[in-house]
C-alpha positions in Angstrom: 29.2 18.8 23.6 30.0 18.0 27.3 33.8 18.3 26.9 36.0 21.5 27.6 37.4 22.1 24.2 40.5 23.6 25.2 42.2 26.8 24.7 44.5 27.0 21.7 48.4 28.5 23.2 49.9 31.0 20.3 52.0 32.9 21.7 55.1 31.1 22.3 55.1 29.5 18.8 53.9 33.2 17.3 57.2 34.4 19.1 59.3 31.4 17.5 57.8 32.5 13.8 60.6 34.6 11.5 58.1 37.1 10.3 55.6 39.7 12.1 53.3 38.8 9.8 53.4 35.0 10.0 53.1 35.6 14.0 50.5 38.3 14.0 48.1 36.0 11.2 48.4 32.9 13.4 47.3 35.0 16.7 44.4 35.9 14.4 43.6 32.4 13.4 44.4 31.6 17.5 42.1 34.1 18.6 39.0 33.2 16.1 39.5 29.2 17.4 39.7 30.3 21.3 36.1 32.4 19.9 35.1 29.2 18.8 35.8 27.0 21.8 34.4 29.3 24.1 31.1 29.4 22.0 31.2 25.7 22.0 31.9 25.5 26.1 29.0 27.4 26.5 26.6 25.1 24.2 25.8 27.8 21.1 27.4 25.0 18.7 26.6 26.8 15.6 28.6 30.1 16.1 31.5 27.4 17.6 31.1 25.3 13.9 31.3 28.5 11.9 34.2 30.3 14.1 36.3 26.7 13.8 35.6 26.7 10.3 36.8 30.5 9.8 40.1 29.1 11.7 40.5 26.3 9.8 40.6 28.6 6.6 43.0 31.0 8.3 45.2 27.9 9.8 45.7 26.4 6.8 46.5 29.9 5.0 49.3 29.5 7.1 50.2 26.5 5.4 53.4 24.7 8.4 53.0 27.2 10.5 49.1 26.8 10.9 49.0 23.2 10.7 49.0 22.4 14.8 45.9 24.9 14.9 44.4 23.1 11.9 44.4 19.9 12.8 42.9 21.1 16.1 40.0 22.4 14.3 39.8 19.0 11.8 39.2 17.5 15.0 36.4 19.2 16.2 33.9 20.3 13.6 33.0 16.7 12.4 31.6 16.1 16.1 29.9 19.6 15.9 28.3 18.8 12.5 27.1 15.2 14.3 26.1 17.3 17.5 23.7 19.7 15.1 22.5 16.5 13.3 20.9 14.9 16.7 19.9 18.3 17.8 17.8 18.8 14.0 16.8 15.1 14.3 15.4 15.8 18.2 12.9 18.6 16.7 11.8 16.4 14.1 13.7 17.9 10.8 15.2 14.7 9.3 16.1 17.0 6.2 18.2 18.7 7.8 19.6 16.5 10.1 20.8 13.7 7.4 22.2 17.1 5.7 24.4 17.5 8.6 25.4 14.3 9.5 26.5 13.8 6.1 28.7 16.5 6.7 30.3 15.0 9.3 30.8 11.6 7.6 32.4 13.1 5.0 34.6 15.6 6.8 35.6 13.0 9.3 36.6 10.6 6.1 38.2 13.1 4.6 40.1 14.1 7.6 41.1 9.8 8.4 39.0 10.2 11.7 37.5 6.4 11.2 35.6 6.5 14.4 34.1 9.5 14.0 33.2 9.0 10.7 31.8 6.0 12.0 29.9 7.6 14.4 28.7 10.0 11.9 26.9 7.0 9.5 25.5 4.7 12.4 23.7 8.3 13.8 22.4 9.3 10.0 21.7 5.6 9.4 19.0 5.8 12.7 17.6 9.3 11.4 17.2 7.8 7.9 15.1 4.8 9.4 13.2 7.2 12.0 12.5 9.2 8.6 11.2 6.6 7.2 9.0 5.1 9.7 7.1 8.3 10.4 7.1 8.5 5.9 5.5 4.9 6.4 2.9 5.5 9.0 2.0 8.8 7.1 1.4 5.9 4.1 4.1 8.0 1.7 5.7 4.7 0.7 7.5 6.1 -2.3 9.2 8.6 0.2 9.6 6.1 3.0 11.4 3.6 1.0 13.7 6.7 -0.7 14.8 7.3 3.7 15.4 3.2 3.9 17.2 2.9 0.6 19.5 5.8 1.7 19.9 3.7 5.2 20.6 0.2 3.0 23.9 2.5 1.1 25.6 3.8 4.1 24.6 0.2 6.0 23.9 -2.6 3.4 24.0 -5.1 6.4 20.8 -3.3 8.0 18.3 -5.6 8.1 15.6 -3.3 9.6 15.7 -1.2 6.2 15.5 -4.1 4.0 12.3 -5.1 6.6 10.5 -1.3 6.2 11.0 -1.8 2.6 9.2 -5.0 1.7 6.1 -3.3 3.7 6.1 0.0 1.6 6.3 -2.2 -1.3 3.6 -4.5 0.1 1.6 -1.9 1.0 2.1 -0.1 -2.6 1.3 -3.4 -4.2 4.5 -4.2 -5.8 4.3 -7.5 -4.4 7.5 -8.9 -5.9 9.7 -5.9 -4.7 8.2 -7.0 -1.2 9.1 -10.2 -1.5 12.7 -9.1 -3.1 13.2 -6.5 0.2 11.9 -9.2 2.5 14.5 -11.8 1.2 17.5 -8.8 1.9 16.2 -8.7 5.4 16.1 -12.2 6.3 19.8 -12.2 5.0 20.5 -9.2 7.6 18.9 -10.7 10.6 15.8 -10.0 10.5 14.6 -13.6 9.4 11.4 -14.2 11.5 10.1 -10.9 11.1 10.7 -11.5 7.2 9.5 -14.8 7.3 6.2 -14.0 9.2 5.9 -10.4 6.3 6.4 -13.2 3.6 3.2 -15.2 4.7 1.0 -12.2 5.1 1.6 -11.8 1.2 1.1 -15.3 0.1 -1.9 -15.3 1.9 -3.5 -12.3 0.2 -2.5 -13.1 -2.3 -4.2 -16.3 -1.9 -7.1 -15.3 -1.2 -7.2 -12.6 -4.0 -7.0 -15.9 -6.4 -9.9 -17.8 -4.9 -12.2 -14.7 -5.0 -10.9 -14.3 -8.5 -11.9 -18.1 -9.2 -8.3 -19.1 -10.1 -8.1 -21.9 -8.3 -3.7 -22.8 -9.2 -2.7 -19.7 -8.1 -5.1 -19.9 -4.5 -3.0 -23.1 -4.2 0.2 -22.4 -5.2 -0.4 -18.8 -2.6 -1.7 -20.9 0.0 1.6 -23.5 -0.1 3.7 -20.3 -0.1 1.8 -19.2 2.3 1.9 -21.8 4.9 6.0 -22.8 4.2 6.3 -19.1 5.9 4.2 -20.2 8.9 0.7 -18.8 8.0 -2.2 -20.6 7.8 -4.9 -18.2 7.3 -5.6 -19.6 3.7 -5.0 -23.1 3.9 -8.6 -23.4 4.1 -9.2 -21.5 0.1 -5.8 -23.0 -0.8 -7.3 -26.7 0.1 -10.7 -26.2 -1.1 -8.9 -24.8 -4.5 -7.3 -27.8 -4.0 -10.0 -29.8 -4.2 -11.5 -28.3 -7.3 -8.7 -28.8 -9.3 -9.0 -32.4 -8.4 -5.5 -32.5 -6.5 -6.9 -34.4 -3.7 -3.5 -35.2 -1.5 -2.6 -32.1 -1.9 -6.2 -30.5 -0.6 -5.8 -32.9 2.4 -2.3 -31.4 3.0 -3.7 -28.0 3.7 -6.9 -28.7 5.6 -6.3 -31.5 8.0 -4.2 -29.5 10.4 -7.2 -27.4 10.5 -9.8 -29.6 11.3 -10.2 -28.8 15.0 -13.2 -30.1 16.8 -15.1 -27.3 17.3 -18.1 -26.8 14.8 -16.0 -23.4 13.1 -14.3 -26.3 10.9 -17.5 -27.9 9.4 -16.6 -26.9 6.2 -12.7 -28.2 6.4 -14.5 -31.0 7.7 -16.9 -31.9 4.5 -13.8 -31.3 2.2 -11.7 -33.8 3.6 -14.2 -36.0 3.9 -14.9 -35.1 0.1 -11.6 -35.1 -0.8 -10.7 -38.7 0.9 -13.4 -40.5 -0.4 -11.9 -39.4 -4.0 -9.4 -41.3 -3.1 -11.4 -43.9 -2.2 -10.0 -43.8 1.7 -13.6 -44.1 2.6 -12.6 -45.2 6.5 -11.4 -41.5 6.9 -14.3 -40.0 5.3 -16.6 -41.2 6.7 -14.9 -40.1 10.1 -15.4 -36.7 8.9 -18.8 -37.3 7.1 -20.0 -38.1 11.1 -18.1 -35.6 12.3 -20.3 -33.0 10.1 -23.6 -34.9 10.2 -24.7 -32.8 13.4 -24.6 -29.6 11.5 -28.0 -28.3 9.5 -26.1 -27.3 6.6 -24.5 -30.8 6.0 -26.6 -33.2 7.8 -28.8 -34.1 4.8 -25.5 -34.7 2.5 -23.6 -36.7 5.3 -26.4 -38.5 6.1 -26.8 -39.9 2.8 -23.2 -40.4 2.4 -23.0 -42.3 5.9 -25.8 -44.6 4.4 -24.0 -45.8 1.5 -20.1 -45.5 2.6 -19.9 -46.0 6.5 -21.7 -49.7 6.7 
Protein backbone atom coordinates (compact mmCIF):
# COMPACT_ATOMS: atom_id res chain seq x y z
CA UNK A 1 0.00 0.00 0.00
CA UNK A 2 1.45 3.40 -1.12
CA UNK A 3 0.10 5.37 1.84
CA UNK A 4 1.96 6.14 5.24
CA UNK A 5 -0.19 4.40 7.70
CA UNK A 6 0.33 6.50 10.49
CA UNK A 7 1.68 6.13 13.91
CA UNK A 8 -0.86 5.29 16.59
CA UNK A 9 -0.29 8.21 19.82
CA UNK A 10 -0.89 6.25 23.38
CA UNK A 11 0.65 7.90 25.64
CA UNK A 12 -1.43 10.82 26.53
CA UNK A 13 -4.61 8.80 26.58
CA UNK A 14 -2.59 5.78 28.55
CA UNK A 15 -1.81 8.69 31.13
CA UNK A 16 -5.71 9.80 31.18
CA UNK A 17 -6.62 5.84 32.00
CA UNK A 18 -7.60 5.18 35.96
CA UNK A 19 -5.63 1.96 36.13
CA UNK A 20 -1.82 0.93 35.51
CA UNK A 21 -3.04 -1.81 34.02
CA UNK A 22 -5.63 -0.42 31.57
CA UNK A 23 -2.67 2.14 30.50
CA UNK A 24 0.20 -0.35 30.41
CA UNK A 25 -2.26 -3.07 28.06
CA UNK A 26 -3.21 -0.30 25.61
CA UNK A 27 0.67 0.77 25.19
CA UNK A 28 0.97 -2.98 24.42
CA UNK A 29 -1.83 -3.07 21.93
CA UNK A 30 -0.20 0.63 20.73
CA UNK A 31 3.08 -0.80 20.33
CA UNK A 32 2.00 -4.19 18.33
CA UNK A 33 -0.23 -1.62 15.76
CA UNK A 34 2.89 0.96 15.39
CA UNK A 35 4.81 -2.93 14.62
CA UNK A 36 2.25 -3.28 12.23
CA UNK A 37 2.34 0.06 10.33
CA UNK A 38 5.89 0.10 10.12
CA UNK A 39 5.81 -3.42 8.49
CA UNK A 40 3.15 -2.15 6.22
CA UNK A 41 5.28 1.25 5.34
CA UNK A 42 7.94 -0.84 4.38
CA UNK A 43 5.76 -3.25 1.94
CA UNK A 44 6.00 -6.75 4.00
CA UNK A 45 1.96 -6.63 4.12
CA UNK A 46 1.67 -10.03 5.68
CA UNK A 47 3.54 -9.41 9.02
CA UNK A 48 1.56 -5.72 8.87
CA UNK A 49 -2.07 -8.03 8.42
CA UNK A 50 -1.14 -10.35 11.25
CA UNK A 51 0.47 -7.55 13.75
CA UNK A 52 -2.97 -5.35 13.06
CA UNK A 53 -4.96 -8.34 13.60
CA UNK A 54 -2.93 -9.19 17.03
CA UNK A 55 -3.95 -5.34 17.89
CA UNK A 56 -7.27 -5.55 17.03
CA UNK A 57 -7.66 -8.57 19.50
CA UNK A 58 -5.77 -6.71 22.19
CA UNK A 59 -7.83 -3.25 21.37
CA UNK A 60 -10.88 -4.62 21.72
CA UNK A 61 -9.81 -6.58 25.00
CA UNK A 62 -9.86 -3.17 26.11
CA UNK A 63 -13.26 -2.91 25.39
CA UNK A 64 -13.81 1.78 25.59
CA UNK A 65 -10.64 2.25 26.19
CA UNK A 66 -9.28 0.26 23.09
CA UNK A 67 -11.97 1.30 20.80
CA UNK A 68 -9.99 4.51 18.99
CA UNK A 69 -7.04 1.88 18.40
CA UNK A 70 -9.61 -0.65 17.08
CA UNK A 71 -11.30 1.12 14.76
CA UNK A 72 -7.91 2.17 13.47
CA UNK A 73 -6.99 -1.38 12.77
CA UNK A 74 -10.91 -2.12 11.27
CA UNK A 75 -9.81 0.29 8.89
CA UNK A 76 -6.79 -1.05 7.65
CA UNK A 77 -6.74 -4.85 7.39
CA UNK A 78 -9.67 -5.13 4.77
CA UNK A 79 -7.27 -3.08 2.27
CA UNK A 80 -4.37 -5.40 3.39
CA UNK A 81 -6.43 -8.61 2.75
CA UNK A 82 -7.49 -6.87 -0.89
CA UNK A 83 -3.64 -5.80 -1.27
CA UNK A 84 -2.65 -9.83 -0.76
CA UNK A 85 -5.51 -10.78 -3.10
CA UNK A 86 -4.01 -8.77 -6.31
CA UNK A 87 -0.62 -9.69 -5.12
CA UNK A 88 -1.87 -13.90 -5.17
CA UNK A 89 -3.86 -13.06 -8.23
CA UNK A 90 -0.43 -11.34 -10.05
CA UNK A 91 1.53 -14.83 -9.58
CA UNK A 92 -1.28 -16.70 -10.96
CA UNK A 93 -2.92 -18.35 -7.61
CA UNK A 94 -6.67 -17.52 -8.13
CA UNK A 95 -7.30 -19.99 -5.05
CA UNK A 96 -5.86 -18.13 -3.04
CA UNK A 97 -6.47 -14.92 -4.11
CA UNK A 98 -10.52 -15.17 -4.20
CA UNK A 99 -9.71 -16.58 -0.54
CA UNK A 100 -8.42 -13.34 0.33
CA UNK A 101 -10.46 -11.06 -1.27
CA UNK A 102 -13.30 -12.70 0.36
CA UNK A 103 -11.81 -11.79 3.34
CA UNK A 104 -11.83 -8.43 2.69
CA UNK A 105 -15.44 -8.27 1.49
CA UNK A 106 -16.61 -9.69 4.42
CA UNK A 107 -14.53 -7.85 6.95
CA UNK A 108 -15.13 -4.51 5.28
CA UNK A 109 -19.08 -5.50 5.42
CA UNK A 110 -18.91 -6.45 8.58
CA UNK A 111 -17.01 -3.40 9.62
CA UNK A 112 -19.90 -0.85 7.37
CA UNK A 113 -16.85 0.17 5.13
CA UNK A 114 -19.27 0.14 1.86
CA UNK A 115 -16.58 1.26 -0.45
CA UNK A 116 -14.23 -0.95 0.53
CA UNK A 117 -16.28 -3.71 0.62
CA UNK A 118 -17.00 -2.64 -2.71
CA UNK A 119 -13.75 -2.61 -3.79
CA UNK A 120 -13.17 -5.92 -2.36
CA UNK A 121 -16.08 -7.75 -4.77
CA UNK A 122 -15.47 -5.70 -8.13
CA UNK A 123 -11.41 -7.03 -7.51
CA UNK A 124 -12.60 -10.93 -6.64
CA UNK A 125 -15.33 -10.54 -9.33
CA UNK A 126 -12.13 -9.83 -12.11
CA UNK A 127 -10.01 -12.72 -10.49
CA UNK A 128 -13.07 -15.04 -10.71
CA UNK A 129 -13.52 -14.31 -14.52
CA UNK A 130 -9.54 -14.39 -15.13
CA UNK A 131 -10.00 -17.85 -13.32
CA UNK A 132 -12.22 -18.87 -15.47
CA UNK A 133 -10.92 -17.91 -18.76
CA UNK A 134 -7.59 -19.59 -18.23
CA UNK A 135 -10.21 -22.88 -16.81
CA UNK A 136 -11.89 -22.36 -20.29
CA UNK A 137 -8.86 -22.26 -22.57
CA UNK A 138 -7.45 -25.22 -20.53
CA UNK A 139 -11.09 -26.84 -21.87
CA UNK A 140 -12.07 -27.61 -17.89
CA UNK A 141 -15.59 -26.26 -18.49
CA UNK A 142 -17.09 -27.84 -15.41
CA UNK A 143 -14.43 -25.77 -13.40
CA UNK A 144 -14.61 -22.72 -15.61
CA UNK A 145 -18.22 -22.23 -15.29
CA UNK A 146 -17.85 -23.06 -11.14
CA UNK A 147 -15.17 -19.38 -11.35
CA UNK A 148 -18.15 -17.59 -13.56
CA UNK A 149 -20.99 -18.75 -11.44
CA UNK A 150 -19.14 -17.53 -8.29
CA UNK A 151 -18.59 -14.00 -10.52
CA UNK A 152 -22.58 -14.09 -11.54
CA UNK A 153 -23.38 -14.18 -7.10
CA UNK A 154 -21.25 -11.43 -6.09
CA UNK A 155 -22.19 -9.49 -9.61
CA UNK A 156 -25.55 -10.90 -11.03
CA UNK A 157 -25.48 -7.79 -13.60
CA UNK A 158 -22.12 -9.23 -15.16
CA UNK A 159 -22.71 -9.95 -18.40
CA UNK A 160 -19.30 -11.21 -19.33
CA UNK A 161 -19.89 -14.31 -16.87
CA UNK A 162 -23.22 -15.02 -18.18
CA UNK A 163 -21.15 -14.80 -21.90
CA UNK A 164 -18.10 -17.39 -20.67
CA UNK A 165 -20.85 -19.54 -19.42
CA UNK A 166 -23.04 -20.28 -22.44
CA UNK A 167 -19.52 -21.29 -24.26
CA UNK A 168 -18.41 -23.85 -21.52
CA UNK A 169 -21.86 -25.15 -21.80
CA UNK A 170 -21.69 -24.93 -25.66
CA UNK A 171 -18.57 -26.35 -25.70
CA UNK A 172 -19.69 -29.33 -23.07
CA UNK A 173 -22.74 -29.87 -25.21
CA UNK A 174 -25.41 -28.85 -22.98
CA UNK A 175 -26.78 -26.82 -25.62
CA UNK A 176 -29.81 -25.51 -23.84
CA UNK A 177 -27.77 -24.32 -20.76
CA UNK A 178 -25.87 -22.28 -23.57
CA UNK A 179 -28.57 -20.92 -24.83
CA UNK A 180 -30.05 -20.25 -21.11
CA UNK A 181 -26.39 -18.39 -20.14
CA UNK A 182 -26.45 -16.65 -23.48
CA UNK A 183 -29.96 -15.18 -22.92
CA UNK A 184 -28.53 -13.80 -19.11
CA UNK A 185 -25.77 -12.12 -21.03
CA UNK A 186 -27.69 -10.46 -23.58
CA UNK A 187 -29.86 -9.07 -20.55
CA UNK A 188 -26.40 -7.73 -18.99
CA UNK A 189 -24.99 -6.03 -22.02
CA UNK A 190 -23.48 -8.19 -23.74
CA UNK A 191 -26.23 -8.62 -26.55
CA UNK A 192 -24.21 -8.86 -29.84
CA UNK A 193 -21.70 -10.97 -28.48
CA UNK A 194 -24.74 -13.28 -27.26
CA UNK A 195 -26.60 -12.81 -30.23
CA UNK A 196 -23.62 -13.70 -32.62
CA UNK A 197 -22.82 -17.16 -29.69
CA UNK A 198 -26.59 -17.94 -30.27
CA UNK A 199 -26.18 -18.46 -34.14
CA UNK A 200 -23.03 -20.41 -33.95
CA UNK A 201 -25.40 -23.03 -32.07
CA UNK A 202 -28.29 -22.98 -34.28
CA UNK A 203 -26.16 -23.55 -36.92
CA UNK A 204 -24.58 -26.71 -35.68
CA UNK A 205 -26.98 -27.58 -34.68
CA UNK A 206 -28.37 -27.33 -38.04
CA UNK A 207 -26.19 -28.95 -39.70
CA UNK A 208 -26.02 -31.89 -37.13
CA UNK A 209 -29.89 -32.45 -38.34
CA UNK A 210 -29.22 -32.50 -42.10
CA UNK A 211 -26.32 -34.94 -41.73
CA UNK A 212 -28.66 -36.79 -39.48
CA UNK A 213 -31.35 -36.70 -42.35
CA UNK A 214 -33.92 -34.90 -40.15
CA UNK A 215 -34.81 -32.52 -42.38
CA UNK A 216 -37.60 -30.16 -39.55
CA UNK A 217 -35.11 -29.86 -37.21
CA UNK A 218 -32.25 -28.59 -40.15
CA UNK A 219 -34.95 -26.09 -40.78
CA UNK A 220 -36.23 -25.08 -37.75
CA UNK A 221 -31.97 -24.71 -36.72
CA UNK A 222 -31.37 -22.89 -39.77
CA UNK A 223 -34.43 -20.14 -39.04
CA UNK A 224 -32.86 -19.88 -35.49
CA UNK A 225 -30.00 -19.64 -36.92
CA UNK A 226 -30.21 -16.89 -39.32
CA UNK A 227 -32.81 -14.67 -36.81
CA UNK A 228 -29.31 -14.37 -34.84
CA UNK A 229 -27.46 -13.11 -37.95
CA UNK A 230 -25.82 -16.35 -39.24
CA UNK A 231 -26.13 -17.72 -42.37
CA UNK A 232 -23.75 -20.45 -42.58
CA UNK A 233 -26.74 -23.05 -42.82
CA UNK A 234 -29.27 -21.43 -44.71
CA UNK A 235 -28.11 -23.33 -47.56
CA UNK A 236 -29.04 -27.18 -45.51
CA UNK A 237 -31.85 -25.34 -43.77
CA UNK A 238 -33.34 -24.34 -47.42
CA UNK A 239 -32.49 -27.49 -49.17
CA UNK A 240 -34.29 -29.36 -45.98
CA UNK A 241 -36.66 -26.99 -46.83
CA UNK A 242 -37.18 -28.09 -49.97
CA UNK A 243 -37.47 -31.79 -49.14
CA UNK A 244 -40.12 -31.31 -46.88
CA UNK A 245 -41.95 -29.70 -49.69
CA UNK A 246 -42.16 -26.20 -47.84
CA UNK A 247 -41.23 -24.35 -50.81
CA UNK A 248 -41.69 -20.40 -49.64
CA UNK A 249 -40.02 -21.23 -46.87
CA UNK A 250 -36.79 -22.97 -48.88
CA UNK A 251 -36.78 -19.79 -51.05
CA UNK A 252 -36.66 -17.74 -47.83
CA UNK A 253 -33.27 -19.19 -46.84
CA UNK A 254 -31.51 -19.51 -50.12
CA UNK A 255 -32.20 -16.43 -52.24
CA UNK A 256 -30.04 -14.17 -50.24
CA UNK A 257 -27.46 -16.57 -51.04
CA UNK A 258 -27.57 -16.83 -54.60
CA UNK A 259 -24.60 -14.64 -55.45
CA UNK A 260 -23.36 -14.77 -59.00
CA UNK A 261 -20.34 -16.49 -58.72
CA UNK A 262 -20.51 -20.25 -59.77
CA UNK A 263 -19.91 -21.32 -55.58
CA UNK A 264 -23.92 -20.95 -55.50
CA UNK A 265 -24.81 -23.40 -58.32
CA UNK A 266 -26.34 -25.55 -56.05
CA UNK A 267 -28.59 -22.62 -54.24
CA UNK A 268 -29.15 -21.84 -57.63
CA UNK A 269 -30.79 -25.32 -58.89
CA UNK A 270 -32.94 -25.30 -55.57
CA UNK A 271 -34.57 -22.24 -56.16
CA UNK A 272 -35.05 -22.82 -59.43
CA UNK A 273 -36.50 -26.28 -58.20
CA UNK A 274 -38.31 -24.92 -55.49
CA UNK A 275 -40.05 -22.01 -57.70
CA UNK A 276 -41.19 -23.97 -60.31
CA UNK A 277 -43.12 -25.99 -57.42
CA UNK A 278 -44.78 -23.20 -57.16
CA UNK A 279 -45.32 -22.97 -60.53
CA UNK A 280 -43.40 -19.33 -60.72
CA UNK A 281 -41.80 -20.68 -63.71
CA UNK A 282 -40.44 -16.93 -64.88
CA UNK A 283 -38.06 -17.09 -61.81
CA UNK A 284 -36.99 -20.57 -62.46
CA UNK A 285 -36.15 -20.49 -65.29
CA UNK A 286 -33.85 -17.42 -64.40
CA UNK A 287 -32.05 -19.70 -62.18
CA UNK A 288 -32.37 -22.81 -64.51
CA UNK A 289 -30.02 -20.41 -67.13
CA UNK A 290 -28.21 -19.27 -64.50
CA UNK A 291 -26.93 -23.02 -63.77
CA UNK A 292 -27.01 -24.34 -67.31
CA UNK A 293 -23.22 -23.34 -67.73
CA UNK A 294 -22.18 -25.69 -65.14
CA UNK A 295 -21.21 -29.62 -66.03
CA UNK A 296 -23.06 -30.91 -63.14
CA UNK A 297 -26.43 -29.24 -64.03
CA UNK A 298 -26.27 -28.42 -67.67
CA UNK A 299 -28.02 -31.62 -68.82
CA UNK A 300 -30.92 -31.13 -66.17
CA UNK A 301 -31.33 -27.33 -66.96
CA UNK A 302 -31.13 -27.79 -70.34
CA UNK A 303 -33.99 -29.94 -70.45
CA UNK A 304 -35.85 -27.95 -68.08
CA UNK A 305 -35.12 -24.69 -70.27
CA UNK A 306 -36.61 -26.70 -73.25
CA UNK A 307 -39.88 -27.29 -71.80
CA UNK A 308 -40.42 -24.29 -69.21
CA UNK A 309 -38.42 -21.10 -70.57
CA UNK A 310 -40.22 -20.91 -74.27
Amino acid sequence: MKKQIKIFVIAAFALLCGSNVIAQDLSQAGELYNNAATALNEGNSQVALDGFKQALAAAEALGEEGAALATDCKNIIPKIYIQLGKEAASNKDMDKAAELLGQANKLATEYGQTEVAASAKETLTQVLIADGNSLLNEKKYAEAIASYTKATELDPANGVAYLRIGMCKGASGDEQGAIEAYNKAAENGQEANAKKQMGNIYAKKAVACYKAKDNQGAVDAAVKATEYGNSAAAKVGGICAFNLKKNDQAISLLEPLAGPDAKTNDVKYYLARAYEAKGNNAKACTYYKAIASDAKYKAFADSKISTLCK
